[in-house]
C-alpha positions as MATLAB code, in Angstrom:
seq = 'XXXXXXXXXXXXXXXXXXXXXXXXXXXXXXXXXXXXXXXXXXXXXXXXXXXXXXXXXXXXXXXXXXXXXXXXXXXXXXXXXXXXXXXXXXXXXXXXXXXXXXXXXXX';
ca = [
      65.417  122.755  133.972;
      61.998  122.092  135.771;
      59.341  120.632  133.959;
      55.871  123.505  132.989;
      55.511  125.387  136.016;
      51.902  123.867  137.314;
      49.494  126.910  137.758;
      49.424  128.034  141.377;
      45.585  126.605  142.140;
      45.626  123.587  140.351;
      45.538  120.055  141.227;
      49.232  119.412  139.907;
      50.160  122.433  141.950;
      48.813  121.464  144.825;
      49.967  117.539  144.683;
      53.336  119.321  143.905;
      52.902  121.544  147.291;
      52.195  118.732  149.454;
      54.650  116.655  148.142;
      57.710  119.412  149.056;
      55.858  119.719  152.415;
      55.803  116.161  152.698;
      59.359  115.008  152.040;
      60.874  118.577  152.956;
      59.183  118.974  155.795;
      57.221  116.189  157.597;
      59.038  113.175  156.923;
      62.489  114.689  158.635;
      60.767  115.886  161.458;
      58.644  112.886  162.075;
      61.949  111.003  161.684;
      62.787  108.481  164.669;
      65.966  106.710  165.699;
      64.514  103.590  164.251;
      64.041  104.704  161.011;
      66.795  103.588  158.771;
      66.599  107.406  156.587;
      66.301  111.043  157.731;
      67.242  113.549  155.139;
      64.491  114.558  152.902;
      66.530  112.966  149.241;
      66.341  109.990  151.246;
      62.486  109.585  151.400;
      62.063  111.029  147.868;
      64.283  108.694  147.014;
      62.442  105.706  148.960;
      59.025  106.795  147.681;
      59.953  107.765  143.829;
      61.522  104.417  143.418;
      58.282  102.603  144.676;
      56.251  104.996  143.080;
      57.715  104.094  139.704;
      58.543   99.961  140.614;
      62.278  100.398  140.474;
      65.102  103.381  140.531;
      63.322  106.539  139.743;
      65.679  107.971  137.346;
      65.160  105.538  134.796;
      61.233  106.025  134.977;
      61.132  109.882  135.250;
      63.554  112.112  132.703;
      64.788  115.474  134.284;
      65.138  117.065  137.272;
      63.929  117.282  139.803;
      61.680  114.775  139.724;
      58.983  115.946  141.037;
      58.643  118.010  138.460;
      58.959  115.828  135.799;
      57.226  113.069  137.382;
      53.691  112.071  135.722;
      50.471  112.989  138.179;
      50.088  109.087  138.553;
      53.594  108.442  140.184;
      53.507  111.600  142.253;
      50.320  110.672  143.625;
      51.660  107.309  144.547;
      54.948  108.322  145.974;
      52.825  110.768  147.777;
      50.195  108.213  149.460;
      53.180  106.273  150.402;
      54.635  109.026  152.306;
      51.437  109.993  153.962;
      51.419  105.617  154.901;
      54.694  105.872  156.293;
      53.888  109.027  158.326;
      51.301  107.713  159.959;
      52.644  103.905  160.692;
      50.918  102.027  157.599;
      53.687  101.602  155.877;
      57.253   99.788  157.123;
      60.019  102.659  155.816;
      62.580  100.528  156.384;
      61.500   97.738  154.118;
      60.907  100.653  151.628;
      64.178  101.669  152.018;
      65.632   98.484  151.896;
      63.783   97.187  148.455;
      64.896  100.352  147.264;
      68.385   99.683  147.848;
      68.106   96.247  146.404;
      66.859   97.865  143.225;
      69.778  100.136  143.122;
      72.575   97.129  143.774;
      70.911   95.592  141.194;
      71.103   98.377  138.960;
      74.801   98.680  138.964;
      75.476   95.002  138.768;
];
């Protein structure tokens, strides 16, 4: 079950908005042979886990995330997704760190 339902013309709403645009959206058309990730659970999952300094899930309770995610994180995971988008930030270290989280996770 989603989190409150943020009200259509608020700041949460709109962080939500671009968020979905962002990851939905941007990221997987932007997408290059290069990149190491193309589906949009991919970069949500890249950016939540930096966004939160590990795996998301055990940060942010209930999904989906977004939606459950404090203003804070989803702003980070946000401005990281705006850096990779425009070349600031290296998505396949992301990715990579955030694989090395997960490994170490299950071990």
């Amino acid at each position: 079950m989603p989190g409150p339902p943020a009200e259509d013309g608020s700041a949460r709403a709109r962080l939500e908005r671009r968020w979905r645009d962002l990851t939905d959206r941007e990221l997987p058309t932007a997408a290059r042979s290069d990149w190491p990730v193309r589906f949009n659970h991919c970069f949500q999952r890249i950016l939540l886990d930096h966004a939160t300094g590990g795996v998301w899930y055990d940060a942010i309770e209930g999904r989906p995330a977004y939606a459950y995610a404090s203003d804070a994180v989803l702003s980070r995971a946000t401005a990281l997704g705006e850096a990779v988008l425009s070349g600031e930030a290296d998505l396949r270290q992301l990715n990579e760190q955030s694989l090395r989280w997960r490994y170490a996770r299950r071990a």
